[in-house]
C-alpha positions in Angstrom: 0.8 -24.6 15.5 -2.2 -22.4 16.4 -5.7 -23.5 16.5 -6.6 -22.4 13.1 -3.4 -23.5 11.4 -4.1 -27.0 13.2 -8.0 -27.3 11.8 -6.6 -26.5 8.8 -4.4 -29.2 8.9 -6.6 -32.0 9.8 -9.3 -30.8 6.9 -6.2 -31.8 4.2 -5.4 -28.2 3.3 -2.0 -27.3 3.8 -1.8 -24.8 6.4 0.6 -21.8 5.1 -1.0 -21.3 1.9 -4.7 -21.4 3.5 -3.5 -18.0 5.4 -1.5 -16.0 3.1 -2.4 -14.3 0.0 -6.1 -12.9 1.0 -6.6 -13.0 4.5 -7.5 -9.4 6.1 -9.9 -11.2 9.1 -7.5 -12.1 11.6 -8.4 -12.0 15.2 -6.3 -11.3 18.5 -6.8 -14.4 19.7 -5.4 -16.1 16.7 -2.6 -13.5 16.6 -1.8 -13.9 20.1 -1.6 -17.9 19.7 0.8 -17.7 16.9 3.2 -15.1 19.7 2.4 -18.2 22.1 3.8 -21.0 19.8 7.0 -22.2 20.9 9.8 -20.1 19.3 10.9 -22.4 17.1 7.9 -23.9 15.7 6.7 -20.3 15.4 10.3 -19.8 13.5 9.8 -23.0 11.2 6.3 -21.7 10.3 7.4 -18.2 9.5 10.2 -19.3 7.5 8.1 -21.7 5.3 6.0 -19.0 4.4 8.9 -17.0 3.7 10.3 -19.1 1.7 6.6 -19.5 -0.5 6.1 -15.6 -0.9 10.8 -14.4 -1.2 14.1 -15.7 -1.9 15.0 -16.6 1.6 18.8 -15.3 0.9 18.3 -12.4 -0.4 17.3 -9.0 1.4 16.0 -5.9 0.4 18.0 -2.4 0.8 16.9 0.7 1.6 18.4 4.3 2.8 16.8 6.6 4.3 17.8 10.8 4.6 16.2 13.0 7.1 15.1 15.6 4.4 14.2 18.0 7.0 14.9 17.7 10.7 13.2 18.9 14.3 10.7 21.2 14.9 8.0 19.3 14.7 4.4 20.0 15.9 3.6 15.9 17.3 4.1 14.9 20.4 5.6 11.3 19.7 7.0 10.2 22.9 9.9 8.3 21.1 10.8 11.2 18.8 13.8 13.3 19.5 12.3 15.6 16.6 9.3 16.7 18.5 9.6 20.6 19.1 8.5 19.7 22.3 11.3 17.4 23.0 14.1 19.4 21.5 15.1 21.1 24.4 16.0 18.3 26.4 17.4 16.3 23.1 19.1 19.3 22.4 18.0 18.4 18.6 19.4 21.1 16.0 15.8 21.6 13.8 17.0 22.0 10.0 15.1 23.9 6.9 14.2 21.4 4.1 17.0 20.5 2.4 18.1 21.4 -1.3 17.3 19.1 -4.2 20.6 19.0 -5.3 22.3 17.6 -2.1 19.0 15.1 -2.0 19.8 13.4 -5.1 23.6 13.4 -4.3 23.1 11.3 -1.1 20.9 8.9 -3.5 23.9 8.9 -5.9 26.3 7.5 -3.2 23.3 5.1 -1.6 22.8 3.4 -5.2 26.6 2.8 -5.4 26.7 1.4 -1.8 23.9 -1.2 -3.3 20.8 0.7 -1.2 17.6 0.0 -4.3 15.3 2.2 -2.7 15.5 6.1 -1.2 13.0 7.2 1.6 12.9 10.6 2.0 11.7 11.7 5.8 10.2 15.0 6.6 9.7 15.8 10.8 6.3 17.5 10.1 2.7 17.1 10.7 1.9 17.7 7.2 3.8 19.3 4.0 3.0 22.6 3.2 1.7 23.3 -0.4 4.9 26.2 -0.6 7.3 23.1 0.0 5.5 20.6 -2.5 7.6 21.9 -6.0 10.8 21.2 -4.1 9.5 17.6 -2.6 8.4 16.8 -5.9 11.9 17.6 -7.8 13.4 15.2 -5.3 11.2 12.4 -6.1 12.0 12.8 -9.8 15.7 13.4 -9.1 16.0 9.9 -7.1 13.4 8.3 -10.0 16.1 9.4 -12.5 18.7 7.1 -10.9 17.1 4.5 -11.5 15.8 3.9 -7.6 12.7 3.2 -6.4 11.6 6.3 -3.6 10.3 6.4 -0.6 8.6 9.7 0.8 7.5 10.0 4.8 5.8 13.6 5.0 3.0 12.9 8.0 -0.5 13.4 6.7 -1.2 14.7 3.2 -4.2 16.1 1.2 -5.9 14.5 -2.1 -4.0 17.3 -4.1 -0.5 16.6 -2.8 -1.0 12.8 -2.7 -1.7 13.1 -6.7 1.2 15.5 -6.9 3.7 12.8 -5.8 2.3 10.1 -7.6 2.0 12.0 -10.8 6.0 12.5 -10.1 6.8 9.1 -9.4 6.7 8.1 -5.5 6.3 4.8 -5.1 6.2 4.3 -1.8 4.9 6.4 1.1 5.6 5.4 4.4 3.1 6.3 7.5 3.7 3.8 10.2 0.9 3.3 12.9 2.9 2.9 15.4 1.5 0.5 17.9 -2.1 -0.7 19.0 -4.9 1.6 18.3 -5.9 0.6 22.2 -1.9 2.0 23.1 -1.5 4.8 20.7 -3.3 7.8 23.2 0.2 6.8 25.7 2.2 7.7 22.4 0.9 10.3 20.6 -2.1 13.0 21.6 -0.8 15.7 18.4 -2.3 13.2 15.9 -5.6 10.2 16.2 -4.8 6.8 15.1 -7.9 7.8 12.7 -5.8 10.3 10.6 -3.1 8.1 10.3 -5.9 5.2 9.2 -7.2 8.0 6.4 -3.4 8.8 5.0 -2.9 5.4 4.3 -6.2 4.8 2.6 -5.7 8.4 0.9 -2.3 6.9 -0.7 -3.6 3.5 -1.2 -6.3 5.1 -3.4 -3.9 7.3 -5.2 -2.3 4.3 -6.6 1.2 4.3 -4.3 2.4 1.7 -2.5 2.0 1.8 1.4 5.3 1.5 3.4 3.7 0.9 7.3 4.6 -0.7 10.5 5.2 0.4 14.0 7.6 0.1 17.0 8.3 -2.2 19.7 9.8 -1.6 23.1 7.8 0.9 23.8 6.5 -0.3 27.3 3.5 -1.5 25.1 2.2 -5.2 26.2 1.8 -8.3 24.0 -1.8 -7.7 23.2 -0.1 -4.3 21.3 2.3 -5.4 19.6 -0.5 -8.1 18.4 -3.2 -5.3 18.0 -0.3 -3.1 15.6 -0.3 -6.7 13.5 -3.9 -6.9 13.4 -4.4 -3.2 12.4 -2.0 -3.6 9.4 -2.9 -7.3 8.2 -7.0 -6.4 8.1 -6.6 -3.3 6.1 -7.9 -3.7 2.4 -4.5 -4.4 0.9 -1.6 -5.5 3.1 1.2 -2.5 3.0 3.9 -4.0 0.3 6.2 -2.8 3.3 6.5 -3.3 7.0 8.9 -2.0 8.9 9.7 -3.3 12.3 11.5 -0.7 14.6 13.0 -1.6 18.0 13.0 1.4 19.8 15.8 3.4 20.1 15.4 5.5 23.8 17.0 8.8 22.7 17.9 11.0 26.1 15.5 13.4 26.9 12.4 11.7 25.6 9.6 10.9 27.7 10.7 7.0 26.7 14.6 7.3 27.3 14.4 5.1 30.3 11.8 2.5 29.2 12.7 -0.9 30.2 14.3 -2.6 26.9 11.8 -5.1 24.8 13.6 -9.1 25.3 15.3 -9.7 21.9 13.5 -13.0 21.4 9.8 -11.0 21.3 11.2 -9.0 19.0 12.0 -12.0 17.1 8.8 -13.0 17.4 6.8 -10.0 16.5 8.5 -10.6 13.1 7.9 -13.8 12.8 4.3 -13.0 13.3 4.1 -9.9 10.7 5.9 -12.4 7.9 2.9 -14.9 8.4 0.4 -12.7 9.1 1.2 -10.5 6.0 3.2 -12.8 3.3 3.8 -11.0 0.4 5.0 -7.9 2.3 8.4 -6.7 2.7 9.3 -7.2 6.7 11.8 -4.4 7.1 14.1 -4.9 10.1 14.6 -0.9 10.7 15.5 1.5 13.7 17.0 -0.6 16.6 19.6 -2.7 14.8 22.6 -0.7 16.2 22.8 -2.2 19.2 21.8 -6.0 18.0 24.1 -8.5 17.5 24.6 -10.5 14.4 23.3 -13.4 16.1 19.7 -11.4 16.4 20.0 -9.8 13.0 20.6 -13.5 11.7 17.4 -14.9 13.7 15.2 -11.6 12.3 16.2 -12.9 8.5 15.0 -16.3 9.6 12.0 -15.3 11.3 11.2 -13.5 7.6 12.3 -10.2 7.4 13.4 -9.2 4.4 14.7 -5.9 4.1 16.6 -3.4 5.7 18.0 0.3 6.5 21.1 0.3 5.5 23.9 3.1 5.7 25.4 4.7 8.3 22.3 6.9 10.1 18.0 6.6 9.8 16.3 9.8 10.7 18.4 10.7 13.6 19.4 8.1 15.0 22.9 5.8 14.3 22.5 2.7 12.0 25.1 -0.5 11.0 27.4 1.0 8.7 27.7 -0.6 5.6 30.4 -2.6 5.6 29.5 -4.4 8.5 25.9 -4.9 6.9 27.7 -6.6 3.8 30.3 -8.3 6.1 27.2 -9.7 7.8 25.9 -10.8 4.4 28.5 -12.5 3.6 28.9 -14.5 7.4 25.4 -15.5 6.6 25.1 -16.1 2.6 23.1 -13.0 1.5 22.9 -11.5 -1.5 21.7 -7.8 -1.8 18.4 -7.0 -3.7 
């Protein structure tokens, strides 16, 4: 156990409830000792407090539709949407899609057992001409009876109130990595901005959908500093996904040297204690694990996934094999 789990200890509290709930003060050096702990006592604490804040055998599903792809402004160095980048992607950039063919996706991802719809947008911001359309989309997936999920880039007090006066419950704006790492990602956009979109929603009454991506060439003290950046804001975001990156050809990260599976396993074990309550989503990546580290990420604490056959623009588990894997392991769909 860490230093501060351990004085806990000793004073007669018990340790798991003393950090969950409230805590938004953590400090690298008590992040980085819980990464330290041996795996599996860093396993056994993550999956007590797992099994305090969720049903430990059940997991979360979401879908997720590239509503509009390529041509985007940013420069993310992992993005094969990046205008920049499409030339050596050889990314097809696509118009905003029709409402109509939105809400028919959500149809078929509410029959394959997906709860919520995240609806992804490759810009910097929405433009106010596209906001009637983004809007009908919300209410079409609200109609189903699903919860939505909108990632648009940065958006302004009027179109914020737009999508919560149409429904949205979620909006996702991950941070990506460390504030100290984020300048070797992304120069388009300051870690600022993406700090004010999240208050901006937060404010307006949405839930916040944020979390970052591993394997990046980032170090240890990133991934911790991503943690720390998400766990001390005001509220904790009700959902954290995880990505493992996925080095798309012609990116400036396509030949990155691939994160070791067992710090992935980690950082999630670390996000579930640091941050409770939220939903840990194990997200981009999962393609290319095994069951075996799928089963390890549920145990560490995440609880909740993509699910379906393709994320943004990138491949995904299909869905039998996500429910096949349910099954091998005793999980029920939420």
């Amino acid at each position: 156990m860490t230093a501060p789990l351990d004085a806990a200890a000793k004073a007669g509290a018990d340790p798991i409830p003393a950090a969950m709930g409230t805590r938004h003060d953590w400090q690298q050096s008590e992040i980085l000792d819980l990464f330290d702990l041996p795996l599996m006592d860093l396993l056994f604490e993550a999956q007590r407090v797992h099994r305090i804040a969720h049903d430990p055998n059940r997991v979360q599903l979401s879908q997720l539709i590239s509503i509009k792809t390529g041509g985007c402004a940013e420069d993310c160095a992992y993005c094969s949407q990046a205008a920049s980048h499409q030339k050596t992607t050889g990314l097809t950039a696509t118009k905003l899609m029709e409402v109509e063919r939105v809400v028919k996706a959500a149809e078929r991802a509410k029959a394959g057992g997906a709860s919520r719809y995240c609806m992804g947008a490759a810009w910097t911001s929405p433009k106010d001409r596209d906001m009637d359309t983004l809007l009908a989309m919300v209410k079409g997936v609200k109609d189903l009876g699903m919860e939505t999920c909108m990632t648009l880039g940065m958006l302004t007090d009027e179109q914020t109130a737009q999508l919560k006066d149409a429904g949205l419950d979620y909006y996702n704006h991950n941070v990506d990595t460390s504030e100290e790492y984020y300048g070797q990602i992304i120069t388009t956009r300051s870690y600022q901005e993406r700090l004010d979109t999240l208050a901006r929603v937060r404010d307006a009454g949405i839930n916040v959908c944020s979390g970052g991506i591993v394997g990046m060439g980032e170090a240890r003290e990133d991934r911790a500093g991503m943690l720390r950046t998400l766990a001390n804001l005001p509220h904790h975001p009700e959902s954290v996904p995880i990505n493992m990156l996925v080095a798309v050809p012609g990116t400036p990260l396509e030949n990155v040297e691939k994160l070791d599976p067992f710090e992935f396993v980690r950082t999630i074990a670390v996000a579930r204690i640091m941050m409770p309550f939220s939903e840990v989503r194990l997200s981009a990546g999962r393609q290319s694990m095994s069951e075996e580290l799928q089963a390890m990420c549920f145990f560490a604490g995440a609880s909740s996934i993509f699910y379906g056959e393709q994320l943004l623009t990138t491949p995904n588990p299909e869905n039998n094999k996500d429910l096949a894997l349910f099954k091998k392991l005793g999980l029920q769909p939420a």
